[in-house]
C-alpha positions as a Markdown table, in Angstrom:
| # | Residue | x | y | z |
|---|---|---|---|---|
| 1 | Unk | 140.1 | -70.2 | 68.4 |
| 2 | Unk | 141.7 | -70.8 | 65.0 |
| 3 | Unk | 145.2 | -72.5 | 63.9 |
| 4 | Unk | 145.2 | -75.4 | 61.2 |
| 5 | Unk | 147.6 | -76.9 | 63.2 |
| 6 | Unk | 146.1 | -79.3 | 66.0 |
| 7 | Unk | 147.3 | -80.3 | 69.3 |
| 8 | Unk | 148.3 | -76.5 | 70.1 |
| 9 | Unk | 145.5 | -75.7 | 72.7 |
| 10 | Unk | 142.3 | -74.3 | 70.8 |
| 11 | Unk | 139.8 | -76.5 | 72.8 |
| 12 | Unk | 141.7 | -76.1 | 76.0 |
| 13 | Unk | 141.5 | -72.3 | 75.6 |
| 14 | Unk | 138.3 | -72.3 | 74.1 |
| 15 | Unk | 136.8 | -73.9 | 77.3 |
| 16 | Unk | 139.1 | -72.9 | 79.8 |
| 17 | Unk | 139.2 | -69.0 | 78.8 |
| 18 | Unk | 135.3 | -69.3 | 78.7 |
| 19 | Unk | 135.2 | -70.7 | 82.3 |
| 20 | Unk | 137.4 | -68.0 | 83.7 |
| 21 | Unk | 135.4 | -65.3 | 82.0 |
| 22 | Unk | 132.4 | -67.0 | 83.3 |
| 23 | Unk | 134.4 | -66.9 | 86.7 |
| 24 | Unk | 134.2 | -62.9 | 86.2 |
| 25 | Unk | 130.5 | -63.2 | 86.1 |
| 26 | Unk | 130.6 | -63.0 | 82.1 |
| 27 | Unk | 127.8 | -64.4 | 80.3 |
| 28 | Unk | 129.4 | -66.9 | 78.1 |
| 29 | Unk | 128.6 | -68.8 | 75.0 |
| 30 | Unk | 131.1 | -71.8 | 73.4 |
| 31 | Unk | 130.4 | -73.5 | 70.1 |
| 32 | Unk | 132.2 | -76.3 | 69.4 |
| 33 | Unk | 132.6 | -75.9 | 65.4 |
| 34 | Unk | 134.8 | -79.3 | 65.6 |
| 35 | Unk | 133.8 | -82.9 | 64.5 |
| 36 | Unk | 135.6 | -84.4 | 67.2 |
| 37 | Unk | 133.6 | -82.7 | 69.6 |
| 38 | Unk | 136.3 | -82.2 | 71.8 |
| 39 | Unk | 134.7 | -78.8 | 73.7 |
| 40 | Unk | 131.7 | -80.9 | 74.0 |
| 41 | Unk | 132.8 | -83.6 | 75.7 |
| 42 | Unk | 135.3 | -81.3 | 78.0 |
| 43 | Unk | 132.6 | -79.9 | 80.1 |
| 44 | Unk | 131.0 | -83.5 | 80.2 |
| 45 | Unk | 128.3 | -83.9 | 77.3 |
| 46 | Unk | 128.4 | -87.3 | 75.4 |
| 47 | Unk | 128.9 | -86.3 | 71.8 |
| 48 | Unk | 127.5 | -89.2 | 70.8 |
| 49 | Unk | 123.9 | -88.1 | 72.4 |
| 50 | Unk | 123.4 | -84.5 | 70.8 |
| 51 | Unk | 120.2 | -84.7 | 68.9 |
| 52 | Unk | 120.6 | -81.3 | 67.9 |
| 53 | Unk | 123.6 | -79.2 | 67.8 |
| 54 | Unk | 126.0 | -76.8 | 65.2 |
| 55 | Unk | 125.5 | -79.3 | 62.7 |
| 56 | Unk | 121.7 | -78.9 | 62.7 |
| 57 | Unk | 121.9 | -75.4 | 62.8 |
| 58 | Unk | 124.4 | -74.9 | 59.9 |
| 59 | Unk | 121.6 | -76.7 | 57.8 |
| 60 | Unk | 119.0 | -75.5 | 58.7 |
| 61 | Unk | 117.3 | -78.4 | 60.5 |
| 62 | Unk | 117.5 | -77.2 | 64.0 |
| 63 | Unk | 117.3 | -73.1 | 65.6 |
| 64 | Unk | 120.0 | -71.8 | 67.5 |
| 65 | Unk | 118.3 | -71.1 | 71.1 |
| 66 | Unk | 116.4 | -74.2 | 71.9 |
| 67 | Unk | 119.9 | -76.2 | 71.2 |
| 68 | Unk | 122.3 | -74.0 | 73.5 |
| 69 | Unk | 122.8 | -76.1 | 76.7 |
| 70 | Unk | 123.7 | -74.8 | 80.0 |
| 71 | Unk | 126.0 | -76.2 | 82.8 |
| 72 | Unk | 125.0 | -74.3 | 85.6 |
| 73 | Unk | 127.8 | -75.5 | 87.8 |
| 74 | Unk | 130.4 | -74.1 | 85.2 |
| 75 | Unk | 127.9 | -71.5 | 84.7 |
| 76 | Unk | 128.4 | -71.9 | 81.1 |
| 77 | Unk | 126.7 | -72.2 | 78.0 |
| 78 | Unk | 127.4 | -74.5 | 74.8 |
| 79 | Unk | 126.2 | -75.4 | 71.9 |
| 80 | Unk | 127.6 | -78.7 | 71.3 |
| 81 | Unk | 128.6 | -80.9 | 68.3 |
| 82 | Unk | 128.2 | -84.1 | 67.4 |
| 83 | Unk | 130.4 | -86.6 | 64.9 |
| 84 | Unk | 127.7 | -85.2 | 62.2 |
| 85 | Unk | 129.5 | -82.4 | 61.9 |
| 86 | Unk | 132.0 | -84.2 | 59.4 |
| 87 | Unk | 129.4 | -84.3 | 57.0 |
| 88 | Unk | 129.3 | -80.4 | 56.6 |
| 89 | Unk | 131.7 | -79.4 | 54.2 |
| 90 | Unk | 130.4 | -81.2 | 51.3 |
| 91 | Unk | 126.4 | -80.4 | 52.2 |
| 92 | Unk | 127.1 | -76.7 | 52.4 |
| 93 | Unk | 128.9 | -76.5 | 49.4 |
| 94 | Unk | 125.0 | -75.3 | 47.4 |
| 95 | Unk | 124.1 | -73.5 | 49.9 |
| 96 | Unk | 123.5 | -69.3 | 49.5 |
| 97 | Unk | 125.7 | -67.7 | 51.9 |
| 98 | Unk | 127.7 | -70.7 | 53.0 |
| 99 | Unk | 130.5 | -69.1 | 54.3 |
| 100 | Unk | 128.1 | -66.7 | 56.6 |
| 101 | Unk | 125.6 | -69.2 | 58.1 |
| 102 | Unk | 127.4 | -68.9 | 61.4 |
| 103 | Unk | 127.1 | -65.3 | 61.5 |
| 104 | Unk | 123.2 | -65.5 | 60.6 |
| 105 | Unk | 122.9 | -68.0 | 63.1 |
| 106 | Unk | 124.6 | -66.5 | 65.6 |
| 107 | Unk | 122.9 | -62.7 | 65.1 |
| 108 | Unk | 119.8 | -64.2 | 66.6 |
| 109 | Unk | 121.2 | -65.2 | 69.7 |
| 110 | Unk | 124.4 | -62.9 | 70.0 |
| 111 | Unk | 122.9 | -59.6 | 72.7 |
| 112 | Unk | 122.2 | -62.9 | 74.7 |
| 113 | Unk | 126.3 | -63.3 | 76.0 |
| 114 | Unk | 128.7 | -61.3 | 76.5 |
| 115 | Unk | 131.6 | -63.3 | 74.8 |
| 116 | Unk | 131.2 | -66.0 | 72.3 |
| 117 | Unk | 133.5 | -68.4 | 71.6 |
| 118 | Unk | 134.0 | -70.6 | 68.8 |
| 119 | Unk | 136.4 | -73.2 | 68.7 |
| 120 | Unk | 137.4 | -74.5 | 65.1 |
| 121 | Unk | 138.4 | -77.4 | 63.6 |
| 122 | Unk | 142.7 | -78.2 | 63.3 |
| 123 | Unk | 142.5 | -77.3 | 59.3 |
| 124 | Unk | 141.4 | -74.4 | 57.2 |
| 125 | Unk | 137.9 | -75.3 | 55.8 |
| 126 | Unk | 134.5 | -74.2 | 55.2 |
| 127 | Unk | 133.6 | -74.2 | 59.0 |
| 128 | Unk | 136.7 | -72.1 | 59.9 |
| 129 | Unk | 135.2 | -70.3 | 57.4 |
| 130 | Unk | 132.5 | -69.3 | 58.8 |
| 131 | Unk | 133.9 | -69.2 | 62.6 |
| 132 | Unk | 136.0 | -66.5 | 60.7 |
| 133 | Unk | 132.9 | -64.6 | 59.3 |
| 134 | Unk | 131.4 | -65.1 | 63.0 |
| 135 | Unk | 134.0 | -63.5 | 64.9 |
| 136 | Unk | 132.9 | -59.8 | 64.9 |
| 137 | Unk | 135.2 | -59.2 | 67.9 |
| 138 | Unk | 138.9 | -60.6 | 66.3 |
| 139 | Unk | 140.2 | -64.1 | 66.4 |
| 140 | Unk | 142.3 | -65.4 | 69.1 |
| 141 | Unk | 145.2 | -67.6 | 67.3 |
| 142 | Unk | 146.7 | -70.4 | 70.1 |
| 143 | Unk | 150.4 | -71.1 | 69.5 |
| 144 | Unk | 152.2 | -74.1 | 71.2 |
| 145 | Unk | 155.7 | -73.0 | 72.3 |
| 146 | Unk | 157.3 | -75.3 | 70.4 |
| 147 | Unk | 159.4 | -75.2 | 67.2 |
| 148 | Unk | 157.2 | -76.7 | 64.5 |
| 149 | Unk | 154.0 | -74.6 | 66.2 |
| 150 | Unk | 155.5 | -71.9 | 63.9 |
| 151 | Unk | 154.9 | -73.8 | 60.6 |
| 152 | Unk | 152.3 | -73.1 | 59.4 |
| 153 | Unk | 151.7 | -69.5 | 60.8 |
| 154 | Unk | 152.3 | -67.8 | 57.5 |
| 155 | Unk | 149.9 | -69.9 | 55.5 |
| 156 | Unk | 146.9 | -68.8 | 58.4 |
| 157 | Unk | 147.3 | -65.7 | 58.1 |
| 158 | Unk | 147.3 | -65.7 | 54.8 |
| 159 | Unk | 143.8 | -67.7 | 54.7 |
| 160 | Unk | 142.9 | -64.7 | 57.1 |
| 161 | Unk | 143.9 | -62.0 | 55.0 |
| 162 | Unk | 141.9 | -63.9 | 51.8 |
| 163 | Unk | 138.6 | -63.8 | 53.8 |
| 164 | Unk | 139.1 | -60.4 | 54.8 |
| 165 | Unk | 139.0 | -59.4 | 51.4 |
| 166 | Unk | 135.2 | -60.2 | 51.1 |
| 167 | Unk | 134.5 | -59.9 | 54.9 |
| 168 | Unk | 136.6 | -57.0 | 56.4 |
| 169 | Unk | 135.8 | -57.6 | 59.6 |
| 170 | Unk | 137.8 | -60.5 | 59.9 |
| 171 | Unk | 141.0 | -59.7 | 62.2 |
| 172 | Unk | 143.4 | -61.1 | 64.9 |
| 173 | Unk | 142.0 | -60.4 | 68.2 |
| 174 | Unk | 145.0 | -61.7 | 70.1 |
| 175 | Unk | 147.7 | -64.6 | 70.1 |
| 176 | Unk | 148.1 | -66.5 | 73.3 |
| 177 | Unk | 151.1 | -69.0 | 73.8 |
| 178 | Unk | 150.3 | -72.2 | 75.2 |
| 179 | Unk | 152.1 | -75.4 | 76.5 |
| 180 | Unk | 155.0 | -73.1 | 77.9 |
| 181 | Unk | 157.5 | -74.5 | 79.3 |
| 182 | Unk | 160.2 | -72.0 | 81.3 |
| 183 | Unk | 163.1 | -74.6 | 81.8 |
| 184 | Unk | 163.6 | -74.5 | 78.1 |
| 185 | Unk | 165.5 | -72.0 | 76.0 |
| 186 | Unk | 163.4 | -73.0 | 72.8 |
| 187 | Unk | 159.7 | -71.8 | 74.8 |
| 188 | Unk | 161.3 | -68.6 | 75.1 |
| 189 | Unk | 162.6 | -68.4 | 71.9 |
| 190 | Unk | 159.2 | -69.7 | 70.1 |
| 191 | Unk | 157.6 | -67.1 | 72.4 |
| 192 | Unk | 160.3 | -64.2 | 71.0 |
| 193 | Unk | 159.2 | -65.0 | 67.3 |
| 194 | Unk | 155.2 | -65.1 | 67.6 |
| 195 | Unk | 155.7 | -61.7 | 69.2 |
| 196 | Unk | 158.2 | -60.4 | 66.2 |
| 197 | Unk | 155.6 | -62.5 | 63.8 |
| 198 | Unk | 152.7 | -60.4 | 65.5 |
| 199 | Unk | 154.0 | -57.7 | 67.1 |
| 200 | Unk | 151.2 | -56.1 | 69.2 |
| 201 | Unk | 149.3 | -59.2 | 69.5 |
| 202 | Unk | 150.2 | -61.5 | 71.8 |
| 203 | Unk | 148.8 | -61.8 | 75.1 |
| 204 | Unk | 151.4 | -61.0 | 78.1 |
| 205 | Unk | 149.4 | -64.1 | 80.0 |
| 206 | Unk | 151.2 | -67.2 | 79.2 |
| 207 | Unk | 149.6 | -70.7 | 79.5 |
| 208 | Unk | 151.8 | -73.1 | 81.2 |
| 209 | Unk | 152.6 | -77.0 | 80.3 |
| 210 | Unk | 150.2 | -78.5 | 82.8 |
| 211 | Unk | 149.9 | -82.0 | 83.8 |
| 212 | Unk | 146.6 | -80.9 | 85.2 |
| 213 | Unk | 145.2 | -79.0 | 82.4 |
| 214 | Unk | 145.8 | -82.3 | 80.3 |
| 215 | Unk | 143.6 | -84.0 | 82.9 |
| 216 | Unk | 140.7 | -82.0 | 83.4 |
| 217 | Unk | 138.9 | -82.6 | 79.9 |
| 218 | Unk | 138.8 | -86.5 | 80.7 |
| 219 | Unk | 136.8 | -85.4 | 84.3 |
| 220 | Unk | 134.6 | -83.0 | 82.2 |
| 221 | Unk | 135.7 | -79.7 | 83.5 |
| 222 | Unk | 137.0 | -76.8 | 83.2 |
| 223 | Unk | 140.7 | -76.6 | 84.8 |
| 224 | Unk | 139.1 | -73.9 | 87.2 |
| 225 | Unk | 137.1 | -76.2 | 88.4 |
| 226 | Unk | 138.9 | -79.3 | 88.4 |
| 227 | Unk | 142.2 | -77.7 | 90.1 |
| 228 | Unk | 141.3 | -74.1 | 90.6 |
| 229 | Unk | 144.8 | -73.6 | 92.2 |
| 230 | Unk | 147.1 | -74.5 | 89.5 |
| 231 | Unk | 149.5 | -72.8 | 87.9 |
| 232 | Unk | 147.2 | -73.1 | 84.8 |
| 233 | Unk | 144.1 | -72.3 | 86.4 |
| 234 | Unk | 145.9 | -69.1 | 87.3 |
| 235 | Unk | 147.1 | -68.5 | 83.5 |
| 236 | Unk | 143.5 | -68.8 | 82.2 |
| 237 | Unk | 142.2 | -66.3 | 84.7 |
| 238 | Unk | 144.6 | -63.8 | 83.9 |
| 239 | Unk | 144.1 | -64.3 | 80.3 |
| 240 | Unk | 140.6 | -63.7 | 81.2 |
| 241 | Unk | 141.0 | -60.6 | 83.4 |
| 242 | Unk | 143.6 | -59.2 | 80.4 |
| 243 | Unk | 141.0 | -59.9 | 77.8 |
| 244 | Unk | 138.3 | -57.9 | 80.5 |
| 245 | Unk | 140.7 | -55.0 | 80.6 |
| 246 | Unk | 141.2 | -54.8 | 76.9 |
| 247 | Unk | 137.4 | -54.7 | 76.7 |
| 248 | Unk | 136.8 | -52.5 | 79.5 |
| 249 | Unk | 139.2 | -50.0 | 77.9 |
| 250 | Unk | 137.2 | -50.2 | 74.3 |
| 251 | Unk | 134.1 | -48.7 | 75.8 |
């Protein structure tokens, strides 16, 4: 989940999408690539308490497996972060590789799920760096449907366009509009222009504004689980069951 632009729903989709794939009996991997932890704490981990997480794998201090924790009641997997995370950028900076350690890390690990998700930081570093390296299967862009969510779109996708230069695997999976509102004429027209901006890319399943989607991370779970009848709990699972079908047809 990539935009440099926070606040737009990355985390929530990054943990929410996960659950409902999870939901589909999908073997499902999130790493939380953020210093603020924010996936980590939303299926209930204390950030503050990971010993060993992304951060210790990115430099090398820690292996990828041992450090993947599972919530069986989500029946999902994470590998968490930790405010150590901050620290990154400058470490890696000398290392060989720096902008692929993900993707090494991850290649021992990776015939383990079906999906992986990685939910970046809100700003266009080394770490979204790598999360853009790591994403063999396309990156999924969350837009807010609000006005100034479209700032800032031209300058991503140029960042995206630069790394796919020296890794051309890099490309947009899928853009899915969040925080939608339908008593507003600007959601609709914010949803009009990301689908001229990236036409063929946006998902047809729209995530609503959700009162109880804002709740669910501060309960620790996913919004599936914490109100599995919402109107955003529905959004997510047919985001999920889109994403399936995509897939399914691939094969």
């Amino acid at each position: 989940m990539i935009n440099q632009k926070g606040g737009v729903g990355k985390t929530t989709t990054a943990i929410n999408l996960g659950a409902a794939l999870a939901a589909h009996g999908q073997n499902v991997l999130v790493i939380d690539m953020d210093p603020q932890a924010n996936a980590t704490s939303s299926i209930g981990l204390n950030k503050n308490e990971v010993k060993n997480g992304i951060y210790e794998v990115l430099i090398g201090a820690a292996s990828i497996n041992p450090n993947i924790l599972h919530n069986d009641e989500f029946n999902i997997s994470i590998l968490p972060s930790s405010p150590a995370l901050s620290g990154a950028e400058i470490e890696l900076i000398d290392f060989d590789k720096r902008e692929s350690l993900l993707s090494i890390a991850i290649s021992k690990i990776s015939a383990s799920y079906d999906y992986i998700l990685i939910d970046c930081p809100p700003s266009l570093s080394l770490l979204t760096v790598n999360a853009l390296v790591a994403a063999k299967n396309g990156v999924i862009i969350p837009v807010q449907c609000e006005y100034l969510a479209l700032e800032g779109l031209g300058q991503l996708t140029a960042t995206i366009n630069q790394v796919k230069k020296s890794f051309p695997s890099v490309n947009v999976r899928g853009v899915v509009l969040t925080m939608y509102d339908g008593r507003t004429r600007l959601a609709m027209d914010v949803v009009n222009e990301v689908r001229r901006f990236f036409p063929d890319k946006v998902f047809e399943s729209i995530i609503p504004r959700s009162i109880r989607l804002a709740e669910a991370p501060s309960y620790g779970q996913p919004i599936n689980f914490y109100s599995k009848e919402s109107n955003a709990s529905k959004a997510y699972d047919a985001l999920a069951k889109e994403i399936l079908r995509q897939d399914e047809k691939q094969r």
